[in-house]
C-alpha positions as CSV (number, residue, x, y, z in Angstrom):
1,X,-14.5,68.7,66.7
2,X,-18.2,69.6,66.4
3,X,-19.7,73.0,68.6
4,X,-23.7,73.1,69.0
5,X,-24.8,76.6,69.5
6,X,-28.1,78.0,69.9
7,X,-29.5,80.8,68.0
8,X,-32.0,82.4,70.3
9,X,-34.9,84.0,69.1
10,X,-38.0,85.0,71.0
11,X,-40.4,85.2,68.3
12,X,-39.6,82.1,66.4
13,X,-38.5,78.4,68.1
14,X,-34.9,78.7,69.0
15,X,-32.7,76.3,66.5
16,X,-29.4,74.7,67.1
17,X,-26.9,75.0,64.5
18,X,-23.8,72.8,64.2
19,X,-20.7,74.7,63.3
20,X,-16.9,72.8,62.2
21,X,-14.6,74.1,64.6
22,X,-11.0,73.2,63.4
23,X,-7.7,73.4,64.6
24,X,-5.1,76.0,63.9
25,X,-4.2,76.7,60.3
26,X,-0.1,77.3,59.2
27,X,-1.3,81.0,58.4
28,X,-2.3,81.2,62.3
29,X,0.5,79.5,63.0
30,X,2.5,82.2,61.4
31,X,1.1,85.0,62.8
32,X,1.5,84.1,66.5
33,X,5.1,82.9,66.2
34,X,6.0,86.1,64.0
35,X,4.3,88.5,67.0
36,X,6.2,86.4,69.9
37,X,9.4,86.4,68.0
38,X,8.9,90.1,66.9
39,X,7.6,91.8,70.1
40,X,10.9,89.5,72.4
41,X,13.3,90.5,70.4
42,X,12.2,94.3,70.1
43,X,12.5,93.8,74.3
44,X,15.5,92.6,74.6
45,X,16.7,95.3,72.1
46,X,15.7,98.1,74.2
47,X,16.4,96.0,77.8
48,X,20.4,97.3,76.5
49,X,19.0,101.1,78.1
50,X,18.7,99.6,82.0
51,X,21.6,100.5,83.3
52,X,20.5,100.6,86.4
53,X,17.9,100.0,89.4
54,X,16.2,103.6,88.4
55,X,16.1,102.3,84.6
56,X,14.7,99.2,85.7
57,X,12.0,99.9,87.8
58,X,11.3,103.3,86.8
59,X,12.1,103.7,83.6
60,X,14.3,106.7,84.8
61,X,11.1,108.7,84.5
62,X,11.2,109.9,80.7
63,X,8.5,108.6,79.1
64,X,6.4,110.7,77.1
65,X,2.3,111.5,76.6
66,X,2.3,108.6,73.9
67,X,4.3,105.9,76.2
68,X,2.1,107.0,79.1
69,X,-1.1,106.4,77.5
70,X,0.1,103.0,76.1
71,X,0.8,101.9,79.2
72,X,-1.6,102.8,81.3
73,X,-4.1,100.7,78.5
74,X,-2.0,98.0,78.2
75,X,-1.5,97.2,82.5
76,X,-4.9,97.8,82.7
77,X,-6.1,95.7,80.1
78,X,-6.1,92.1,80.4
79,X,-7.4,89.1,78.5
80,X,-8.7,88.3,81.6
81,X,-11.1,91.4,82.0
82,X,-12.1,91.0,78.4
83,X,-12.8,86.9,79.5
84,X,-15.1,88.1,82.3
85,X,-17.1,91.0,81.0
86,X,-17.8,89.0,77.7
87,X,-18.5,85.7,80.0
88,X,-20.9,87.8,82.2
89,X,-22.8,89.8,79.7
90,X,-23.6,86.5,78.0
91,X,-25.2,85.4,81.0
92,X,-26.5,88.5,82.6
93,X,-26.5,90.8,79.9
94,X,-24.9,94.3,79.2
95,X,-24.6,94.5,83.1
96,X,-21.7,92.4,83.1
97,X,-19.8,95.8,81.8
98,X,-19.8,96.8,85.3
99,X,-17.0,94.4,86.4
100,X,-14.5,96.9,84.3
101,X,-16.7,100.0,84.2
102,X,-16.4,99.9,87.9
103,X,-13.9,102.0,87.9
104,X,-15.4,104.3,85.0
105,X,-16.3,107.3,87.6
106,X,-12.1,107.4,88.8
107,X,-11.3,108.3,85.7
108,X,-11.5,111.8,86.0
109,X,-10.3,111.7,89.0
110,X,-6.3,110.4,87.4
111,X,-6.3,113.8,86.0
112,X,-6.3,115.1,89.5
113,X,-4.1,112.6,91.0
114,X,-1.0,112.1,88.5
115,X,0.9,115.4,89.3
116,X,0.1,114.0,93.4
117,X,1.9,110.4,92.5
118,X,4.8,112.0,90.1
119,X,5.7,114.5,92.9
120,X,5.8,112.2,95.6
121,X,9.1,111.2,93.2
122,X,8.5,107.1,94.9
123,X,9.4,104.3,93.1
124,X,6.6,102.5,95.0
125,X,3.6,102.7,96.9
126,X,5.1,101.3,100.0
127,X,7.6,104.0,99.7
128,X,4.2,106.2,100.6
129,X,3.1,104.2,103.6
130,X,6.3,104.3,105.0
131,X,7.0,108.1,104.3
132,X,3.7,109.3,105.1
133,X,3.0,106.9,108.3
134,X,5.8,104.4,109.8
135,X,8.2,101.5,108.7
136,X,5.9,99.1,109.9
137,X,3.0,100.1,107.6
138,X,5.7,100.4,104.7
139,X,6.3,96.5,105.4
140,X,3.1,95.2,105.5
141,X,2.2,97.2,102.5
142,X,4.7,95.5,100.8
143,X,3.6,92.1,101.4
144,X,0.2,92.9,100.7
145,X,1.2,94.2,97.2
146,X,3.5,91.1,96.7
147,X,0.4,89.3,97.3
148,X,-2.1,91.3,95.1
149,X,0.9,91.2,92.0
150,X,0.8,87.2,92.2
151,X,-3.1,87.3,92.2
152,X,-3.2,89.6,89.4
153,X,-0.6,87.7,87.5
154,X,-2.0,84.4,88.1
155,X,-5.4,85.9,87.1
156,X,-4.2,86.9,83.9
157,X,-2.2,83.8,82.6
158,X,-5.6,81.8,83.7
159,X,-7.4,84.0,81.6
160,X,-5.2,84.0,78.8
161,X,-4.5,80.3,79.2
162,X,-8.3,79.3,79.4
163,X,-9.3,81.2,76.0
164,X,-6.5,79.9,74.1
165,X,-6.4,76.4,74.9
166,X,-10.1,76.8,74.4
167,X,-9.5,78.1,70.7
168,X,-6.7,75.2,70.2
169,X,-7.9,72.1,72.3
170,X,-4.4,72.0,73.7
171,X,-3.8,71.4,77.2
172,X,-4.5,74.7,79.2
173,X,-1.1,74.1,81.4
174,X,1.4,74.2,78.4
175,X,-0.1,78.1,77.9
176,X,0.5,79.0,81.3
177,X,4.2,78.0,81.4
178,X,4.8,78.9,77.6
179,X,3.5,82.9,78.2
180,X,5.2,83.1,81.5
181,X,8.4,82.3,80.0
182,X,7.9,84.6,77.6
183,X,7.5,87.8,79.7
184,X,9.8,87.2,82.4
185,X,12.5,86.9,79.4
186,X,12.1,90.3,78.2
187,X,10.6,91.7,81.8
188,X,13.9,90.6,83.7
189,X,16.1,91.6,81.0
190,X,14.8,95.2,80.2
191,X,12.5,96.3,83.0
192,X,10.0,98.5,82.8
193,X,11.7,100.3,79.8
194,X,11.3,97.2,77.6
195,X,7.9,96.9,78.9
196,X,6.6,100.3,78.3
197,X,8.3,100.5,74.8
198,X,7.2,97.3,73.9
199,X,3.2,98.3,75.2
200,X,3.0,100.7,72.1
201,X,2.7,97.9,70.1
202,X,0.6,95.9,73.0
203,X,-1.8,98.6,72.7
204,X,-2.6,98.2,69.1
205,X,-3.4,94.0,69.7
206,X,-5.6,95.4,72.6
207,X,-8.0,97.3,70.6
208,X,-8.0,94.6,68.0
209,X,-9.1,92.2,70.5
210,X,-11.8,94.6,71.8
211,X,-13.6,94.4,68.6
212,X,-12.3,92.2,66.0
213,X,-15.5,90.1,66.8
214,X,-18.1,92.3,66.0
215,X,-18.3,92.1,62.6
216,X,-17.9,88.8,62.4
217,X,-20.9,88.8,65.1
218,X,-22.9,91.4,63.7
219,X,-22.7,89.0,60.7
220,X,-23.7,85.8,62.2
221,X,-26.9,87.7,64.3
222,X,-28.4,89.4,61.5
223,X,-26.9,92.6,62.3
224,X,-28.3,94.8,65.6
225,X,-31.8,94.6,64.3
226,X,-31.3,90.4,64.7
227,X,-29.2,91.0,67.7
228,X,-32.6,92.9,69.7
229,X,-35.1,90.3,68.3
230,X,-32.9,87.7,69.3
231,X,-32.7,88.4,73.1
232,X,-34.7,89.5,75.8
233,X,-34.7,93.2,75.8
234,X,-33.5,92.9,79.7
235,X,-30.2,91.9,78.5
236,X,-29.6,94.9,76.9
237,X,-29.9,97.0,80.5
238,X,-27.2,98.1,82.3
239,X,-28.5,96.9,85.4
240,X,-28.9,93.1,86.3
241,X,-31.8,91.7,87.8
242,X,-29.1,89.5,90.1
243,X,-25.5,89.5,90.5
244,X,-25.3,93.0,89.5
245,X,-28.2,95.1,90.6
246,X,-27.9,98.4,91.4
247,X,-26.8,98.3,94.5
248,X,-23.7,95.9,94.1
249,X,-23.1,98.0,91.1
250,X,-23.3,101.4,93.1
251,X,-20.6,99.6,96.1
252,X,-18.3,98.3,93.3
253,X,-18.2,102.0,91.8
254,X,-17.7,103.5,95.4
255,X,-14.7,100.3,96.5
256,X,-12.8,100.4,93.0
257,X,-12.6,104.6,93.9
258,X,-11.6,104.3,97.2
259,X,-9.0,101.3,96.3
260,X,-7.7,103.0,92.5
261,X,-5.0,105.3,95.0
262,X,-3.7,102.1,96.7
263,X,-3.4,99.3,93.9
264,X,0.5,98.8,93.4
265,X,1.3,99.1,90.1
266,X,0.2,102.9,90.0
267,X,2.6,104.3,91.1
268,X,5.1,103.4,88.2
269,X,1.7,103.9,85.6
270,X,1.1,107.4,86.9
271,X,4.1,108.2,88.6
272,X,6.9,107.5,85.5
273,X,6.2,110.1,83.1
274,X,9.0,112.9,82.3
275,X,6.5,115.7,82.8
276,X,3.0,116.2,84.8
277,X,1.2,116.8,81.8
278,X,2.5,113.2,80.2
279,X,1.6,111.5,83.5
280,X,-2.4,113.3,83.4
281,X,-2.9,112.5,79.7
282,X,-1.0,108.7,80.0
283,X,-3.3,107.8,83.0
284,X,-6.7,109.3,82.1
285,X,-6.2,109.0,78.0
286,X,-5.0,105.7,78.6
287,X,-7.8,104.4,81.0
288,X,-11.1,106.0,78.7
289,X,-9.5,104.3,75.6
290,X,-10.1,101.1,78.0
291,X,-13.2,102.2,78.5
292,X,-14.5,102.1,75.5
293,X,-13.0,98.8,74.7
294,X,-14.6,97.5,77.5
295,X,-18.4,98.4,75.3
296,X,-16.8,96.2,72.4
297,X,-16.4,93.1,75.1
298,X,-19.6,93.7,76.5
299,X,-21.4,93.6,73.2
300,X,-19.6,91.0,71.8
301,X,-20.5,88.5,74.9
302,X,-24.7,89.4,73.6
303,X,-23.5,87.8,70.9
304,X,-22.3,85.2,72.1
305,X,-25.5,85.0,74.1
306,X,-27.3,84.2,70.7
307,X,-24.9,82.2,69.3
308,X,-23.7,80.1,72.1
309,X,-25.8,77.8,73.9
310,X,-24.5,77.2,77.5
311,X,-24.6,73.5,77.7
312,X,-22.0,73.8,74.8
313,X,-19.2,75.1,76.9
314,X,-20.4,74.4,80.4
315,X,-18.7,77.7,81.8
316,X,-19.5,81.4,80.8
317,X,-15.7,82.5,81.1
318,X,-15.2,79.7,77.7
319,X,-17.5,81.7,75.7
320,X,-15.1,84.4,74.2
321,X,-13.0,81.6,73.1
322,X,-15.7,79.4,71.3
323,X,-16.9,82.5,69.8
324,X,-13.2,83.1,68.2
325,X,-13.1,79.5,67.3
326,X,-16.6,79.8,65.5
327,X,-16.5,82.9,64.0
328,X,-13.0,84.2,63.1
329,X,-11.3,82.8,59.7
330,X,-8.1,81.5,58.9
331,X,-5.2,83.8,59.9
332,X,-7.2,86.3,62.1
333,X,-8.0,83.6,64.6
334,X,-3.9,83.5,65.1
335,X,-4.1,87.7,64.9
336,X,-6.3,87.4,68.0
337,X,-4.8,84.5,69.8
338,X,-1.5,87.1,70.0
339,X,-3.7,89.9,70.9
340,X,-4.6,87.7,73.8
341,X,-0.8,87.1,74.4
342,X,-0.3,90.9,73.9
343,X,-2.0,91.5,77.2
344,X,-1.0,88.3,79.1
345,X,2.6,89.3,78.5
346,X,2.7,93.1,78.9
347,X,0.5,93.2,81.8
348,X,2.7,90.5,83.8
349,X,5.7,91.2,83.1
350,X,5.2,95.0,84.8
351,X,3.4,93.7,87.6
352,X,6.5,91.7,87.6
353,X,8.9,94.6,87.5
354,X,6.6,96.6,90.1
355,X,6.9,93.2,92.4
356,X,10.3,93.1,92.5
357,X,10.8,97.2,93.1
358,X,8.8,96.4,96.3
359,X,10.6,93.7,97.3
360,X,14.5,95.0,96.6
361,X,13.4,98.3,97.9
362,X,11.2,98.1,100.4
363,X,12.5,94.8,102.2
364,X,15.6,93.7,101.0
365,X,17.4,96.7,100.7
366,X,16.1,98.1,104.1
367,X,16.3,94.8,106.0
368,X,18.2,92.5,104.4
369,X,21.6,93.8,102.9
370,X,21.7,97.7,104.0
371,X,24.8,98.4,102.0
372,X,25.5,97.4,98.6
373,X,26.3,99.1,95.3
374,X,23.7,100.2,92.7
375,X,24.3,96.9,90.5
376,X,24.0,94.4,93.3
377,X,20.5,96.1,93.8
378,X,19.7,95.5,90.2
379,X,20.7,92.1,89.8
380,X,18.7,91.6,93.2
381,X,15.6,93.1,91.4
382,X,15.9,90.8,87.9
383,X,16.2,87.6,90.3
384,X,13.2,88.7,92.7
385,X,10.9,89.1,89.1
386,X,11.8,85.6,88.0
387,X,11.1,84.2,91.3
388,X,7.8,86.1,92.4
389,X,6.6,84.6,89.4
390,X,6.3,80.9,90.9
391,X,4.1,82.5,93.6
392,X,1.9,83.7,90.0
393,X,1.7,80.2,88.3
394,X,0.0,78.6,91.5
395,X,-2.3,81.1,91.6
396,X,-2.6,80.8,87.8
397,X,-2.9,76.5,88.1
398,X,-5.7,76.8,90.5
399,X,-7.6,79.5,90.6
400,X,-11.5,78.5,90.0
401,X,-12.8,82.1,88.4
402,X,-11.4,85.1,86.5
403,X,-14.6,87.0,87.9
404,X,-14.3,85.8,91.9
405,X,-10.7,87.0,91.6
406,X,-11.4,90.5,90.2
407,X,-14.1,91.0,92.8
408,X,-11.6,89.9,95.7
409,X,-9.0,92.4,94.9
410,X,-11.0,95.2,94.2
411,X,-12.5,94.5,98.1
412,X,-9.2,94.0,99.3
413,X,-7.1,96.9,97.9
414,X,-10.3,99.5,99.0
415,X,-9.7,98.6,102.9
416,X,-5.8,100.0,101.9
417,X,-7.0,103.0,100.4
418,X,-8.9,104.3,102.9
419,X,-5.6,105.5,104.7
420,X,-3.6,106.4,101.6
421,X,-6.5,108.7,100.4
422,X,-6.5,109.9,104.1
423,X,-2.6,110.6,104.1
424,X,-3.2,112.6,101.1
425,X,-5.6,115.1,102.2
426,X,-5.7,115.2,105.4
427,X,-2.2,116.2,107.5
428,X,-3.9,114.8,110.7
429,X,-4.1,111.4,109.4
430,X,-1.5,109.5,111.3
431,X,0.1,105.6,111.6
432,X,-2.7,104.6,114.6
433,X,-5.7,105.9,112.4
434,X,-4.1,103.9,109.3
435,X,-3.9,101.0,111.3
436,X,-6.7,100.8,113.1
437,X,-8.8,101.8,109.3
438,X,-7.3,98.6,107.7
439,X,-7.7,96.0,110.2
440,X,-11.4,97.5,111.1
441,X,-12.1,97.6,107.4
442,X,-11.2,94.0,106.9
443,X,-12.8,92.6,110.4
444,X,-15.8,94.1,109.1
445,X,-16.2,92.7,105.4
446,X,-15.0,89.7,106.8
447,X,-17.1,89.7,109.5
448,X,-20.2,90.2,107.6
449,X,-19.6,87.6,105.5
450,X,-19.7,85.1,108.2
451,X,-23.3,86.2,109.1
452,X,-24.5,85.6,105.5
453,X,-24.4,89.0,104.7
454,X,-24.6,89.5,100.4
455,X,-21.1,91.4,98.8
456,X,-23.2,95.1,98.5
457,X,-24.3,95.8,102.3
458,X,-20.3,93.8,103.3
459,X,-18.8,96.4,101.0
460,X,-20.7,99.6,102.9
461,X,-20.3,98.7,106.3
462,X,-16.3,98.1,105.9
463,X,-15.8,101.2,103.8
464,X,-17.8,103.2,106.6
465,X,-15.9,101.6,109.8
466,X,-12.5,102.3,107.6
467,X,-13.3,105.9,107.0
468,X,-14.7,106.2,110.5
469,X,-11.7,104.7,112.4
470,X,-9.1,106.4,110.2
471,X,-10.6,109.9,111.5
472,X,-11.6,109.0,115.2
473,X,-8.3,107.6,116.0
474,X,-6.4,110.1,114.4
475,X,-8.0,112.5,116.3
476,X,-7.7,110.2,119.4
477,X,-3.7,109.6,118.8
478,X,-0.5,112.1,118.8
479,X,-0.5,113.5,115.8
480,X,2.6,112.2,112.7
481,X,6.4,114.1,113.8
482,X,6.1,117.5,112.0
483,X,9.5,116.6,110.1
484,X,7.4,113.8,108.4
485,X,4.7,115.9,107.4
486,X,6.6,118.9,106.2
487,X,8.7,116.8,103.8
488,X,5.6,115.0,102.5
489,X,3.7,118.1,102.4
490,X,6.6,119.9,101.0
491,X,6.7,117.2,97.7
492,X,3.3,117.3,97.1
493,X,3.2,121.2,96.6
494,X,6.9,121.2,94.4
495,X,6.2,120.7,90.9
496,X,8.7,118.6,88.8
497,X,11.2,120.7,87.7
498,X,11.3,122.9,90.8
499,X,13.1,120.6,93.3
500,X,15.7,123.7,93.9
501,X,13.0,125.1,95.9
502,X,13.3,121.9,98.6
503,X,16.9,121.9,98.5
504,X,17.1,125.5,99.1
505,X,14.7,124.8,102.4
506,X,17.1,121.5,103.5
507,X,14.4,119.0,102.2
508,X,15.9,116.0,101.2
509,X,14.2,114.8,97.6
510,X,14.5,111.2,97.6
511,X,14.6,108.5,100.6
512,X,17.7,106.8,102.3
């Protein structure tokens, strides 16, 4: 198979080149099978630790700075984020860092929120909206976060699927059932212990797929000196003459803060640590190492902007994987193939684990079967992870962009954390003002896109009819029972390690 590519240069006529692109090679081969069968078995060694629902979904809280910051890279770091920064800054230019770097500005702020998630002591955010507000906000929470887990999921075997089949030619399907077997193996055997453990190793393929390119790219470009005479110097901005101009930009920033308290998953990221401390430095460490992986992806899709012409792929989100395919030699093409599956797999399966606390927690167990023993509960949980994960491979089968996904649930989750930042800091925040904030929020936005209104001015007029119902109604409505707020209240200002203080005062610690 023959790749034309396009070397762009603005002071000479642009060339095309022809480059071989072959197949795998037994030495790439070798690699990805010796990762897979190295990093399952590790997983199911350590799944022999879950001895129960509190192992499973939690962890049983003991993880340590080096664990914390392993995972918080690893379930925030996804083949599909590296897919469509790189696929975006090839077409728009170093803008396209802004669909990760979204979120660069709440990164300080997890050093100021991990000692608020760990002493909430929840095993999930549900277990918030119920505490703080009212069952019924609990329950739709839940199935909002079922829903956003299957999204994100889906989203991230796509990604996966789409760059590797891209590298091998094989059918994209055969990825997307063969990595989602993979992770629910070792996710519903060992939980989130196997997944954490196993993300110190995650971690290491993550920054090799950050910036095992570069060279290799550097190389191919003539070094940064080619790289500038190459492109127009436009590219090289941070801010996008379309698609990402600085006002989309500025509402992205603004949405992913407002949302970061409210995305799912966090509360096991930021909330599982043994300490404070390892829950501050896991979250933030964790995130800015992202960070600055996400400069590597964003660099290495200007070079693909030189190298890549786009009638050669057809679609921007393919050009990571023709760049692997044209650039990488023998053996590290199969290193960064199971980079790719590094993140597919660790990523998933704790979304998966995090889906499946919600669900046996937050439904089943409250609704559904009331009474049981601790083991029932557990076995509930491992079944619930397999199964959620059907709801994942639709998602994964047809959904049409990595990019138009990312942007919908970082709208999405920012209409949610209006109230939960609200329930935080405010004690006059109550279950009317929460209500009123989300639906408001999402009439809005939704609203606005109806009367052709572009994604920037949709995002500020939700986020600003959120915030102002949220207050107004609160004000307008009786005000939370003072039981409710003193225990909240009374868990956010207990440090870990001084929970005899709330026993002493009759506070219960954990919920029925």
């Amino acid at each position: 198979m023959r790749l034309c590519y396009k070397y762009r240069d603005y002071e000479t006529k642009p060339k095309i080149r022809e480059i071989q692109m072959s197949g795998l090679t037994g030495i790439d081969l070798a690699v990805i099978i010796a990762y897979l069968a190295g990093i399952t078995l590790f997983g199911l060694y350590v799944s022999r630790r879950v001895k129960d629902t509190e192992g499973f979904f939690m962890g049983n809280r003991r993880f340590g700075k080096a664990l914390m910051i392993a995972q918080a890279l690893t379930t925030g770091t996804r083949a599909d984020y590296a897919i469509g920064v790189v696929g975006a800054s090839y077409e728009i230019g170093m803008a396209g860092i802004w669909y990760q770097w979204m979120y660069i500005f709440s990164t300080p702020f997890f050093w100021l929120l991990s000692p608020i998630f760990r002493r909430m002591r929840y095993t999930t955010t549900a277990d918030f909206f119920e505490e703080r507000f009212s069952k019924p906000l609990g329950v739709f929470y839940s199935f909002f976060a079922l829903y956003l887990f299957m999204l994100w999921q889906g989203t991230i075997i796509k990604g996966g699927a789409l760059t590797i089949a891209g590298i091998t030619g094989l059918p994209e399907s055969w990825f997307i059932w063969g990595v989602t077997a993979l992770f629910v193996l070792f996710g519903v055997a060992g939980g989130l212990i196997a997944t954490v453990t196993t993300d110190f190793i995650q971690g290491i393929f993550i920054v090799i797929l950050s910036f095992l390119l570069i060279p290799f790219g550097l190389a191919a470009v003539g070094g940064f000196s080619g790289l500038h005479s190459s492109l127009d110097p436009r590219m090289f901005s941070l801010i996008a003459q379309k698609e990402l101009s600085l006002f989309p930009v500025t509402m992205l920033v603004i949405s992913g803060l407002v949302g970061i308290v409210a995305q799912p998953h966090h509360m096991a990221v930021a909330g599982s640590g043994k300490t404070e401390m390892s829950c501050r430095v896991g979250w933030c460490y964790g995130n800015f190492i992202k960070r600055l992986c996400t400069i590597g992806w964003a660099l290495t899709g200007l070079m693909a902007a030189v190298l890549i012409s786009r009638e050669s792929i057809g679609r921007r989100e393919l050009a990571f994987g023709a760049l692997i395919k044209m650039l990488l030699p023998s053996g590290l093409t199969g290193l960064m193939i199971a980079a790719i599956l590094a993140t597919v797999i660790s990523s998933c399966a704790a979304y998966m684990i995090a889906g499946s606390a919600l669900f046996t927690r937050n439904l089943y167990k409250k609704y559904l079967k009331t009474s049981a023993d601790d083991a029932h509960y557990l076995l509930t949980g491992r079944i619930v992870s397999a199964v959620l994960t059907v709801g994942s491979l639709l998602f994964a089968l047809y959904l049409p962009s990595v990019i138009d996904a990312t942007v919908h649930f970082v709208t999405i989750v920012a209409f949610v954390g209006i109230p939960m930042w609200a329930g935080i800091i405010w004690a006059r925040a109550n279950s009317y003002g929460a209500w009123a904030s989300i639906i408001g929020s999402s009439a809005t936005f939704y609203l606005t896109r109806t009367l052709g209104w572009t994604q920037g001015p949709q995002l500020l007029a939700a986020l600003l009819v959120g915030f102002s119902l949220v207050i107004v109604v609160s004000l307008l409505t009786p005000p939370e029972a003072a039981d409710r707020l003193q225990r909240f209240f009374a868990l956010l200002h207990t440090p870990v390690g001084e929970e005899k203080n709330m026993e002493n005062a009759r506070l219960k610690l954990t919920l029925d």
